[in-house]
LUMRO-638808 format. One record per residue: residue in three letters; y, x, z of N, C-alpha, C in turn. Coordinates in steps of 0.001 Angstrom, whole numbers, plus 500000, padded with zeros to 6 digits. Layout:
% LUMRO-638808
{r ALA; {Y; X; Z}; {Y; X; Z}; {Y; X; Z}};
...
//
This chain:
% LUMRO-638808
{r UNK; {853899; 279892; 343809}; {852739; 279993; 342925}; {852768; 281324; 342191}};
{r UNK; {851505; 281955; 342145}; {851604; 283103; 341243}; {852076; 283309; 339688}};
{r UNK; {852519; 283812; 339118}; {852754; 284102; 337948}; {851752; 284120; 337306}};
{r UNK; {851289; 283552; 335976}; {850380; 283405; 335065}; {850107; 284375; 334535}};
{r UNK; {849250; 285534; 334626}; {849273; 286956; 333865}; {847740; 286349; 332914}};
{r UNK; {847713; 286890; 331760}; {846283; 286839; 330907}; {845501; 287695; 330514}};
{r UNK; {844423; 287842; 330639}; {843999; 289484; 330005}; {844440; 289592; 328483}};
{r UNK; {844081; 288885; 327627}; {844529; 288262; 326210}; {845662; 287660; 325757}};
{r UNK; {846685; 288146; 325679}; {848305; 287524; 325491}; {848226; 286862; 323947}};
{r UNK; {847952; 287507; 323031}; {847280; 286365; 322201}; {846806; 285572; 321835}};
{r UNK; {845827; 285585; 322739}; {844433; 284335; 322466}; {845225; 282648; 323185}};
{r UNK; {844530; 281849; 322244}; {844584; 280380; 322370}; {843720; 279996; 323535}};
{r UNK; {842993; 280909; 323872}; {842100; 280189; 325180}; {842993; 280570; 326221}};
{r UNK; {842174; 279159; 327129}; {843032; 279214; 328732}; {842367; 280300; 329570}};
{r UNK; {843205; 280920; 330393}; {842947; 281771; 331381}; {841451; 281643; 331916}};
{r UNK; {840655; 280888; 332371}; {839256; 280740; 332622}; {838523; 281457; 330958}};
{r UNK; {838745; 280550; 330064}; {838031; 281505; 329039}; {838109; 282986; 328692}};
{r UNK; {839447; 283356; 328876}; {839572; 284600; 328746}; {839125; 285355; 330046}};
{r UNK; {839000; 285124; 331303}; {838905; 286128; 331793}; {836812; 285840; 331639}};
{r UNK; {836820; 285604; 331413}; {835130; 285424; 331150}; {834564; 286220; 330102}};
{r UNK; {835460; 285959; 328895}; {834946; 287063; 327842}; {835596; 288114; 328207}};
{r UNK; {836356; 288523; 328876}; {836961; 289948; 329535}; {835765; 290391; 330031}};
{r UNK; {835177; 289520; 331107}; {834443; 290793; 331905}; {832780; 290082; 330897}};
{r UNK; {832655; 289537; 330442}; {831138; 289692; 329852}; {831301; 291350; 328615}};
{r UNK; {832802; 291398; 328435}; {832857; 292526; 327358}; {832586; 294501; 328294}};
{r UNK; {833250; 293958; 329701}; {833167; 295173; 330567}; {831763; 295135; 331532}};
{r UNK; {830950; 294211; 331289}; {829651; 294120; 332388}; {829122; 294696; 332489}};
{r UNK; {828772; 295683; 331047}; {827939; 297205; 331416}; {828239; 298130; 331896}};
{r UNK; {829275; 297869; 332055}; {830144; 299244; 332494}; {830844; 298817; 333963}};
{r UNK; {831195; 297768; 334108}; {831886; 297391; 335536}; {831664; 298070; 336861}};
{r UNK; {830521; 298118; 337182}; {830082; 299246; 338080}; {830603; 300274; 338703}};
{r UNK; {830572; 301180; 337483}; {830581; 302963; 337115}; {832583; 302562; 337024}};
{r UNK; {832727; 302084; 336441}; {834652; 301980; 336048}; {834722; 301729; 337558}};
{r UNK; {834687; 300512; 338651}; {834949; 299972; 339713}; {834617; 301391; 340589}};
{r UNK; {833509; 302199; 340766}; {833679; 303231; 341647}; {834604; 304640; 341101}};
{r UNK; {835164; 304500; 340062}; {835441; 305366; 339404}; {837377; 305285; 339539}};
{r UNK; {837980; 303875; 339419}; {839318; 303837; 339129}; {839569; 303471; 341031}};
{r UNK; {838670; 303074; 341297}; {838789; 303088; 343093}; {838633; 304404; 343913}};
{r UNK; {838052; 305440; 343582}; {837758; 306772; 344074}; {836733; 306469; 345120}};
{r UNK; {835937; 305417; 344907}; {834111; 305267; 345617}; {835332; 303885; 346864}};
{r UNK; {836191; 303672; 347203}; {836808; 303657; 348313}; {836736; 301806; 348094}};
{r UNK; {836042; 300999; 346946}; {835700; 299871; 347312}; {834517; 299720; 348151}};
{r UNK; {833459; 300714; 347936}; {832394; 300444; 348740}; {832740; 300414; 350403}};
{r UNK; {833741; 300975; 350824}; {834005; 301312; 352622}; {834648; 299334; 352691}};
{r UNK; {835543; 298929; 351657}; {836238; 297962; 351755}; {835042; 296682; 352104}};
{r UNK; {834111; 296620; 350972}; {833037; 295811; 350939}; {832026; 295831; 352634}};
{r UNK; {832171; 297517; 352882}; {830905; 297031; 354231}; {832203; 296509; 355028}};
{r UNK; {833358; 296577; 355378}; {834431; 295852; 356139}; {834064; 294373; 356244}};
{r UNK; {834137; 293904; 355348}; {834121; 292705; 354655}; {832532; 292055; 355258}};
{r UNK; {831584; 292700; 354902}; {830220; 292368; 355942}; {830343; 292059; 357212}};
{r UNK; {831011; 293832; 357716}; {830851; 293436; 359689}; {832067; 292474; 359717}};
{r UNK; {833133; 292016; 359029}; {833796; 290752; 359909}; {832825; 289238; 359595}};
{r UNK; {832193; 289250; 358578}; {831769; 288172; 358450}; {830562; 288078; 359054}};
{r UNK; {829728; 289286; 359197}; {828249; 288957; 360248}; {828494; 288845; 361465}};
{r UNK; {829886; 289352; 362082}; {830427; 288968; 363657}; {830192; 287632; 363745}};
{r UNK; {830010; 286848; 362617}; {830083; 285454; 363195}; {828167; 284503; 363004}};
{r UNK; {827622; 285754; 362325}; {826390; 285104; 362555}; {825942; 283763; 361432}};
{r UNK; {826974; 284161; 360095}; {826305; 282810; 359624}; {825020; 283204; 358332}};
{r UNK; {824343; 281859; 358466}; {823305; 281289; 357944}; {823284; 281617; 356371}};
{r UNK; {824023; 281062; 355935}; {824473; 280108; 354447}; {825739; 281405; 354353}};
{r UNK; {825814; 281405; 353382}; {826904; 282496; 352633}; {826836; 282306; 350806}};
{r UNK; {828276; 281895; 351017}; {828357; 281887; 349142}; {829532; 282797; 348781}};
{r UNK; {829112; 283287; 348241}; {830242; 284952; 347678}; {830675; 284389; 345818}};
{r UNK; {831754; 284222; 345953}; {832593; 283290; 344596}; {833412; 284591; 343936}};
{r UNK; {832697; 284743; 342200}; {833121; 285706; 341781}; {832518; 286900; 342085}};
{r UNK; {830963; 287047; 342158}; {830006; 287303; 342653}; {829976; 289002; 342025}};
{r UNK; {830394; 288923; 340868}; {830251; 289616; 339601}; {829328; 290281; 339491}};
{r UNK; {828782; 291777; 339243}; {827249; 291986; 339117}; {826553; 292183; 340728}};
{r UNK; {827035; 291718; 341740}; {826262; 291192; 342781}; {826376; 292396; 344250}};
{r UNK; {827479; 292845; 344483}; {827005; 294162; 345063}; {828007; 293278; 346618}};
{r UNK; {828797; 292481; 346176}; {828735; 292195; 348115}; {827646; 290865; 348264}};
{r UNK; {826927; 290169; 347477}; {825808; 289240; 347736}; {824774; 290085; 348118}};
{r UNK; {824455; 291427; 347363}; {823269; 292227; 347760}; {823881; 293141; 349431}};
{r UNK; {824663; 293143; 349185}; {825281; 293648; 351082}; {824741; 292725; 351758}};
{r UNK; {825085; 291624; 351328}; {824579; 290333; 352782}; {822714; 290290; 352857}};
{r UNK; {822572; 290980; 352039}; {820987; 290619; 351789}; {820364; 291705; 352912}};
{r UNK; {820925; 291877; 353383}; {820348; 293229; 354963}; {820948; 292359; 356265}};
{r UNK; {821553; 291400; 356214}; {822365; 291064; 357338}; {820834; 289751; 357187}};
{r UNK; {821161; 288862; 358586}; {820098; 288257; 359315}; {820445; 287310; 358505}};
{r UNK; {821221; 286844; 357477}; {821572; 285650; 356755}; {820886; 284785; 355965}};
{r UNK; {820229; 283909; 355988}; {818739; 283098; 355484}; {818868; 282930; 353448}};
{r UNK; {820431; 282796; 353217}; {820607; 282361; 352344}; {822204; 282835; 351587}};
{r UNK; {822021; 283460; 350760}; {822643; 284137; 350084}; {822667; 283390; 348572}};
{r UNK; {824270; 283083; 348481}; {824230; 282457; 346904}; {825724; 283098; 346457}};
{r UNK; {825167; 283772; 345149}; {826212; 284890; 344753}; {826462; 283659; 343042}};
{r UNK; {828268; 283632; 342739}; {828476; 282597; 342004}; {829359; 283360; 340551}};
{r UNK; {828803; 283224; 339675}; {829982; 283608; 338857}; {830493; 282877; 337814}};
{r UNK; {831533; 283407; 336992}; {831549; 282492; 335426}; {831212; 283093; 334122}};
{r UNK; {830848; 284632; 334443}; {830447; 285267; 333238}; {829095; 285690; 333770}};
{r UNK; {828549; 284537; 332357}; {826861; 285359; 331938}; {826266; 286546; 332426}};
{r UNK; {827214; 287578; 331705}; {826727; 288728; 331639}; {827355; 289686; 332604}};
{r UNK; {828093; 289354; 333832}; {827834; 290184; 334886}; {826768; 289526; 335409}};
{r UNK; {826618; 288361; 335553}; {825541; 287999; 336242}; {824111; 288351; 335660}};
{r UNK; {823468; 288463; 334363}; {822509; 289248; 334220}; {822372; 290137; 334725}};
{r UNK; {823367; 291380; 334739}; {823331; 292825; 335575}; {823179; 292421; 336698}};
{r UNK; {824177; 291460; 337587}; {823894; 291287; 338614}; {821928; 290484; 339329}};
{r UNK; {821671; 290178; 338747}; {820007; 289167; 338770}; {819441; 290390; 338407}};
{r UNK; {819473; 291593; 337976}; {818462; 292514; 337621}; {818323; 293567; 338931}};
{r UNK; {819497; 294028; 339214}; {819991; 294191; 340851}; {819259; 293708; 341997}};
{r UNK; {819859; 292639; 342146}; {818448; 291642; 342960}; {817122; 291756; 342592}};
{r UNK; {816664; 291539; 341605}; {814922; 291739; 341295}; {814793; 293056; 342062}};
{r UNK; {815416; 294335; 341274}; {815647; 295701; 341263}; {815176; 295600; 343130}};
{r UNK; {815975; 294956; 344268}; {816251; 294969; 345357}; {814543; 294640; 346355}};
{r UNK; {814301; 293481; 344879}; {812879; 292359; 345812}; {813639; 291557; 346763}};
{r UNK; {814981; 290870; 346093}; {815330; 289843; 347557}; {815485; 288550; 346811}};
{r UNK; {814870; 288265; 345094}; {815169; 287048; 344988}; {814591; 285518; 345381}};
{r UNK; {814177; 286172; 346948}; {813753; 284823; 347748}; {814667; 284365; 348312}};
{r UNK; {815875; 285562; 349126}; {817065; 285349; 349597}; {818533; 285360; 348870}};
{r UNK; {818292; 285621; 347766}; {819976; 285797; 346876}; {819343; 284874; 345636}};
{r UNK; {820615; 284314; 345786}; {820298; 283240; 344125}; {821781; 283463; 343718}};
{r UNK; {821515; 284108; 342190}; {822587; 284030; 341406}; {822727; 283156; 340435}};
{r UNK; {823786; 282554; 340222}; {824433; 281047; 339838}; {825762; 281222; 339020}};
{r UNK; {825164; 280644; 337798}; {826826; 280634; 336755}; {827750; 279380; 337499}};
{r UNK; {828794; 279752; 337818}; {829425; 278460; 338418}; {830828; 278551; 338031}};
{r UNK; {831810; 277325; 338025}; {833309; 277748; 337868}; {833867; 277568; 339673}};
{r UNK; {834585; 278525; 339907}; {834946; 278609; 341382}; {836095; 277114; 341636}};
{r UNK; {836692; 276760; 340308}; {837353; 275993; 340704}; {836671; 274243; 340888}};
{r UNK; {835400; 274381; 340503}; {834801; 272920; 340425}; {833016; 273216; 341017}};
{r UNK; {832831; 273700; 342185}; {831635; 274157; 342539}; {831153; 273135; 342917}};
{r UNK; {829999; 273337; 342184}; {828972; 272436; 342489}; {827856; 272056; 343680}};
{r UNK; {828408; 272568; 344911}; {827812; 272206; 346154}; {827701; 270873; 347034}};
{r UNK; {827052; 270438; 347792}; {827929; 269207; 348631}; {828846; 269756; 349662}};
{r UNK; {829649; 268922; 349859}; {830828; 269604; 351160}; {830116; 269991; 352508}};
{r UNK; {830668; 270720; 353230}; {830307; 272004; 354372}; {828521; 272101; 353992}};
{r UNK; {828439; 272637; 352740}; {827002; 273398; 352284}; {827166; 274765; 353435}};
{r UNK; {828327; 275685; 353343}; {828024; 277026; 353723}; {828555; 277451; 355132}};
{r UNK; {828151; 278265; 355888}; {828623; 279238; 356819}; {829667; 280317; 356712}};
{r UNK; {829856; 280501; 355752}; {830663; 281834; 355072}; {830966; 281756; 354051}};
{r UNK; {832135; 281760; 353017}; {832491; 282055; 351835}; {833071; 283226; 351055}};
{r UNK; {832354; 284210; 350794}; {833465; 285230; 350389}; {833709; 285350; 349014}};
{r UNK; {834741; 286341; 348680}; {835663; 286628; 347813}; {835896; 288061; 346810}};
{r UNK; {835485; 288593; 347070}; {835989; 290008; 346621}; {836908; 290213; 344993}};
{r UNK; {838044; 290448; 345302}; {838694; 290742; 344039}; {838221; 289816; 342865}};
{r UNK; {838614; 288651; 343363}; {838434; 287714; 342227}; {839700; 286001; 342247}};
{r UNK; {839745; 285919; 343567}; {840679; 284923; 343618}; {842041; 285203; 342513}};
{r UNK; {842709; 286148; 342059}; {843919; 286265; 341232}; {843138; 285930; 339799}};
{r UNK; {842228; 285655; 339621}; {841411; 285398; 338413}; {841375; 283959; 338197}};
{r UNK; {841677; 283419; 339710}; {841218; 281800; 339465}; {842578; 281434; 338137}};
{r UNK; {842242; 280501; 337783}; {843170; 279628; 337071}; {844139; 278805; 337670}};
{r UNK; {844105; 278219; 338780}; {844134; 277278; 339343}; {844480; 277750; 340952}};
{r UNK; {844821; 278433; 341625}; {844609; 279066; 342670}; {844848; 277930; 343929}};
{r UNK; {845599; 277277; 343878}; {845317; 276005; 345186}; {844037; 275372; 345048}};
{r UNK; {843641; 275540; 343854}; {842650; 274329; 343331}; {841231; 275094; 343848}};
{r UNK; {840601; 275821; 343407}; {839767; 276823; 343795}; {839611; 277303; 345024}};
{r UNK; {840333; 277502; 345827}; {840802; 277730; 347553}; {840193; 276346; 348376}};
{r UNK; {840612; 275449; 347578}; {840131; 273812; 347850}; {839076; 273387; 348178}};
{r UNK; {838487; 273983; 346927}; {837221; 274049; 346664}; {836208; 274906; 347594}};
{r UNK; {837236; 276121; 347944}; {836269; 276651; 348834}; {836391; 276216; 350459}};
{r UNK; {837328; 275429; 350572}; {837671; 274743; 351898}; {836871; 273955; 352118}};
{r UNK; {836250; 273074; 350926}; {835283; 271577; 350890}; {834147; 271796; 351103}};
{r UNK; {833595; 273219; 351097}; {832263; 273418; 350488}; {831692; 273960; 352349}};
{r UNK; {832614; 274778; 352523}; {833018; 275980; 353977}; {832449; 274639; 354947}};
{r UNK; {831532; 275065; 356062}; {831370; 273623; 357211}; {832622; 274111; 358238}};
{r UNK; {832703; 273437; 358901}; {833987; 273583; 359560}; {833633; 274602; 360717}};
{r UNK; {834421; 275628; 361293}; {834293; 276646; 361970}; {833781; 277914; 361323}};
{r UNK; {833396; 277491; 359642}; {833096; 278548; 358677}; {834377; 279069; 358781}};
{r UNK; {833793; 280948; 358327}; {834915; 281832; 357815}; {835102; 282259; 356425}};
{r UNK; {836446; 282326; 356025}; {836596; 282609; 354822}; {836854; 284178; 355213}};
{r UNK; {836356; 284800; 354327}; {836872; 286147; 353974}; {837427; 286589; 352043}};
{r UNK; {838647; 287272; 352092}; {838854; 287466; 350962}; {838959; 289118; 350654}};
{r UNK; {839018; 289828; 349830}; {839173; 291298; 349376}; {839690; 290850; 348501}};
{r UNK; {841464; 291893; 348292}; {841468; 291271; 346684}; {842809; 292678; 346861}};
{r UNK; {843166; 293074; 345778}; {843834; 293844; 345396}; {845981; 293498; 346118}};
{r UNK; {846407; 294493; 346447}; {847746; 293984; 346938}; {848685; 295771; 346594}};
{r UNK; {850376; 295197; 346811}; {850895; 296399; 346768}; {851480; 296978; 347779}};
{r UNK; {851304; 298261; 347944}; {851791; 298983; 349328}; {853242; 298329; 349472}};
{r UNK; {853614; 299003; 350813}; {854973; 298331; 351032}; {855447; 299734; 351380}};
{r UNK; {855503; 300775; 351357}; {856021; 301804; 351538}; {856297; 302476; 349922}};
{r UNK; {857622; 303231; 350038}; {858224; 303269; 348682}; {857246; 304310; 348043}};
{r UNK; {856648; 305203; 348436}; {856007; 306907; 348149}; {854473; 305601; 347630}};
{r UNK; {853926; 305100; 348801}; {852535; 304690; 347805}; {852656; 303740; 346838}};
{r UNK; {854008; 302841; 347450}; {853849; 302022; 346279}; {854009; 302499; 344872}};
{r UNK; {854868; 303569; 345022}; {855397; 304491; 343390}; {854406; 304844; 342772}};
{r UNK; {853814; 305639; 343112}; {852396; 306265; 343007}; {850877; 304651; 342501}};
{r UNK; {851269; 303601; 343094}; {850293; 302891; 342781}; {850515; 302027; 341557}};
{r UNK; {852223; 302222; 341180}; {852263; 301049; 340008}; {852321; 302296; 338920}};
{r UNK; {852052; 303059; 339002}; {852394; 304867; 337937}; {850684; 304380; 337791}};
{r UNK; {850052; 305087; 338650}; {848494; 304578; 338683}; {848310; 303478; 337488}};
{r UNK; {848681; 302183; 337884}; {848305; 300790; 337373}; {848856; 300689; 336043}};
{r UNK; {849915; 301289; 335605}; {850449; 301065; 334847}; {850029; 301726; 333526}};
{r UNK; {849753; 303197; 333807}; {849745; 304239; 332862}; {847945; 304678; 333172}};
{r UNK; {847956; 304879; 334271}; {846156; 305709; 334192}; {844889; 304627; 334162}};
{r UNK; {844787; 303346; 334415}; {844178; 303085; 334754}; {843989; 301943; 333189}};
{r UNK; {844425; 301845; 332599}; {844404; 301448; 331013}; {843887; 302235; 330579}};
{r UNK; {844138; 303558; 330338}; {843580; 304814; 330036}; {842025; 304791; 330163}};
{r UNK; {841789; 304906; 331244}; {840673; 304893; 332056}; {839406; 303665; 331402}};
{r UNK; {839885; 302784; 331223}; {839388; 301671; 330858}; {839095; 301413; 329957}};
{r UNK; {839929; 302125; 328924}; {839743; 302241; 326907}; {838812; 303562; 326683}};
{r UNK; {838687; 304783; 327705}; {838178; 305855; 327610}; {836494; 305437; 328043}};
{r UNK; {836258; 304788; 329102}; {835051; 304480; 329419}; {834489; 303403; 329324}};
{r UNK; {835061; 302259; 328759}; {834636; 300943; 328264}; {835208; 300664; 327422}};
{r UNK; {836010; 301249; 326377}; {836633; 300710; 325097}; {837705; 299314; 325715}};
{r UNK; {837889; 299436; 326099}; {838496; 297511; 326892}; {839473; 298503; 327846}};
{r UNK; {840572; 298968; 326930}; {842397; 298719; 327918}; {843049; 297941; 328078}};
{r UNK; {842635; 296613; 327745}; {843598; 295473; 327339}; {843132; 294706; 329132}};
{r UNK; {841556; 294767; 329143}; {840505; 294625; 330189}; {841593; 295181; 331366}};
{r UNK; {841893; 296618; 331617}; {842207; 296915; 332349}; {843473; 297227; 332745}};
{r UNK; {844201; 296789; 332123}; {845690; 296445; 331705}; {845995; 295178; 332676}};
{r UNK; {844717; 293843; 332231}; {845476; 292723; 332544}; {845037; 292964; 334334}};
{r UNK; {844298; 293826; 334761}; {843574; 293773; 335897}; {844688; 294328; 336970}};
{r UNK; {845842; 295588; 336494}; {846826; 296052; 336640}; {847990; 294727; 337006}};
{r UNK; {848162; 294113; 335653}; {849310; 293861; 336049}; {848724; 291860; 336809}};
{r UNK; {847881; 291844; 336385}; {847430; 290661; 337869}; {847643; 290928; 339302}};
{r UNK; {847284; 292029; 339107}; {847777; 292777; 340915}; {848982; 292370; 341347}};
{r UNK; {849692; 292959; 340513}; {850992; 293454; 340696}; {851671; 291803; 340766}};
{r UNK; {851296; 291187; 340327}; {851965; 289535; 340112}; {851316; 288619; 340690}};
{r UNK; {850632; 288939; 341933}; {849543; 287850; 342368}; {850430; 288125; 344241}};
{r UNK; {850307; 286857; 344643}; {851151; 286867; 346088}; {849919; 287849; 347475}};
{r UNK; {850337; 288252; 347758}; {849456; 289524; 349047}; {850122; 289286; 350234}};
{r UNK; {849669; 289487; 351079}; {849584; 289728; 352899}; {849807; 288210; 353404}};
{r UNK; {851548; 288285; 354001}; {852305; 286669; 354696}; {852243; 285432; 353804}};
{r UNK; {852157; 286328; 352292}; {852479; 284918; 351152}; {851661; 284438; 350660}};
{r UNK; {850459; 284726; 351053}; {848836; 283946; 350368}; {848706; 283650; 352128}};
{r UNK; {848674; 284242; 353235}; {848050; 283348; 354142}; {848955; 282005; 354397}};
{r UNK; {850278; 281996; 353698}; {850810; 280754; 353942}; {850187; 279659; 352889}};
{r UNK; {849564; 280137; 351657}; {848761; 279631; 350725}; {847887; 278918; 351247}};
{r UNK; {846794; 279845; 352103}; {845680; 279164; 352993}; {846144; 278371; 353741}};
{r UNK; {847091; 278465; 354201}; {847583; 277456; 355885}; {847904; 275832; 355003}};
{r UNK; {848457; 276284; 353555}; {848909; 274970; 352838}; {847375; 274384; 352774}};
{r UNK; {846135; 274653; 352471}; {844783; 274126; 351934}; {844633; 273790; 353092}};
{r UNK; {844889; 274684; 354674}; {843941; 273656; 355542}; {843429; 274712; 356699}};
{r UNK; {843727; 276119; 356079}; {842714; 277159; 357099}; {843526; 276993; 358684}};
{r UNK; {843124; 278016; 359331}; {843748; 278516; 360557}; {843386; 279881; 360267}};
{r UNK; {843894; 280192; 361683}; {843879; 281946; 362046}; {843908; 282600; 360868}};
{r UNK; {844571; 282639; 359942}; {844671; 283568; 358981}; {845058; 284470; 359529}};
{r UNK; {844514; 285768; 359059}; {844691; 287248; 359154}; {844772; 287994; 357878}};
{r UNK; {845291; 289334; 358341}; {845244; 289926; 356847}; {845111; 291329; 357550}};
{r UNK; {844181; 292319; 356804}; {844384; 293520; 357285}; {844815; 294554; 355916}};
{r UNK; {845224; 295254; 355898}; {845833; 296162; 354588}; {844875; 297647; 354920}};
{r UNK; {844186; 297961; 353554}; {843434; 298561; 353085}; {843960; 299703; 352643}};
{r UNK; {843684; 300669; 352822}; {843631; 301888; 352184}; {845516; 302183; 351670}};
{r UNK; {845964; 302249; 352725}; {847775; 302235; 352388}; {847742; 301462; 351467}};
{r UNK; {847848; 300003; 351858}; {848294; 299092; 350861}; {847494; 298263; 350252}};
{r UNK; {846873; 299549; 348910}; {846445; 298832; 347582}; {845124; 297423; 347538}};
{r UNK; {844553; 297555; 348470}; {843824; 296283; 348911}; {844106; 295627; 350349}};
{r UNK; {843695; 294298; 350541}; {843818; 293704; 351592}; {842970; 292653; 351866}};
{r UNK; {842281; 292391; 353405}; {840881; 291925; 353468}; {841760; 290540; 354037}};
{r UNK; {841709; 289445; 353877}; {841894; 288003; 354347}; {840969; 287691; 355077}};
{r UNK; {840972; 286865; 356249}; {840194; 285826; 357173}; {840974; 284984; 357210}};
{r UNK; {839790; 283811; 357361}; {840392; 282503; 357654}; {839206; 281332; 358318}};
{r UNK; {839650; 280658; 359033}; {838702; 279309; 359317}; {838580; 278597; 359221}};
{r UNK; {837946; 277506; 358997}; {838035; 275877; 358574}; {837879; 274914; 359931}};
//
């Protein structure tokens, strides 16, 4: 099981509350910080994340942890009838619903306050479930995975994006120097919120990546787990099937 990291080491609220007022405090800014502490190099990760999941042609797609909407608005060009982008903070999801209008696709994308660990769908609702850099956020991480197993119709694919650490000594050095020291910086300089980007750092760094989350999935139920490693290391794209 992962290690419990919090954005708020103080606060009396549980991990779901806090990371909610975390990012409703960074929502205006999430964007501009995300292409900025990534060097543009989430956007190449995100169209990845499209062509494995439109290889399979599905219908129904629910993207969990949706945040202001930019891989739900990716799927919104693919042949996909139905697009439902899910979050737990308000206020990425405003930015994100203004996006969509902004787009003219809110016939095909519906954005939805939801908790990932108790979704409110009936079981095999979707074709596709994705993820992007949000599963180390769950609270609950078997529990939420579960959830997205119940919801997934069977022969659905899971896809995940989520942050991991190189395994080579030169990037990995370089990526926890990064995480540790610049990217707090970064975060208090352009959103006032280092604490924000602190806990985002060391969640990385304490959250299981590659062999040790697809054995995670294999425990819920998937098959064919895959993992491909991103950009020397620092991210890594998950598949899986139901």
């Amino acid at each position: 099981m992962a290690k419990q990291v919090l954005p708020y080491k103080d606060s009396d609220q549980n991990k779901k509350e806090q990371v909610r007022q975390m990012f409703d405090t960074i929502s205006g800014k999430y964007d501009g910080l995300n292409r900025l502490i990534t060097f543009g190099t989430d956007t190449f990760w995100r169209k990845r994340i499209i062509r494995l999941v439109s290889s399979q042609h599905p219908q129904s797609v629910l993207d969990i942890a949706t945040g202001t909407g930019d891989l739900a608005l990716a799927f919104g060009n693919t042949p996909a009838r139905e697009i439902v982008g899910l979050d737990l903070s308000p206020g990425m999801l405003e930015i994100g619903k203004k996006k969509v209008a902004s787009k003219g696709m809110q016939q095909k994308i519906s954005m939805v306050l939801g908790d990932s660990e108790a979704l409110e769908f009936e079981d095999q609702s979707f074709d596709a479930v994705t993820v992007a850099f949000g599963v180390r956020n769950f609270e609950n991480l078997e529990k939420g995975l579960s959830e997205i197993y119940r919801v997934l119709k069977p022969g659905g694919i899971l896809a995940i994006l989520e942050t991991s650490v190189p395994e080579k000594k030169f990037f990995k050095w370089g990526y926890q120097l990064y995480g540790k020291y610049a990217l707090p910086v970064l975060g208090k300089l352009f959103s006032a919120e280092g604490t924000a980007y602190s806990y985002l750092s060391e969640s990385a760094a304490a959250f299981p990546y590659g062999k040790e989350f697809n054995n995670i999935l294999g425990k819920i139920g998937f098959i064919g787990m895959k993992h491909e490693p991103q950009t020397f290391g620092v991210a890594t794209i998950y598949t899986a099937t139901k």
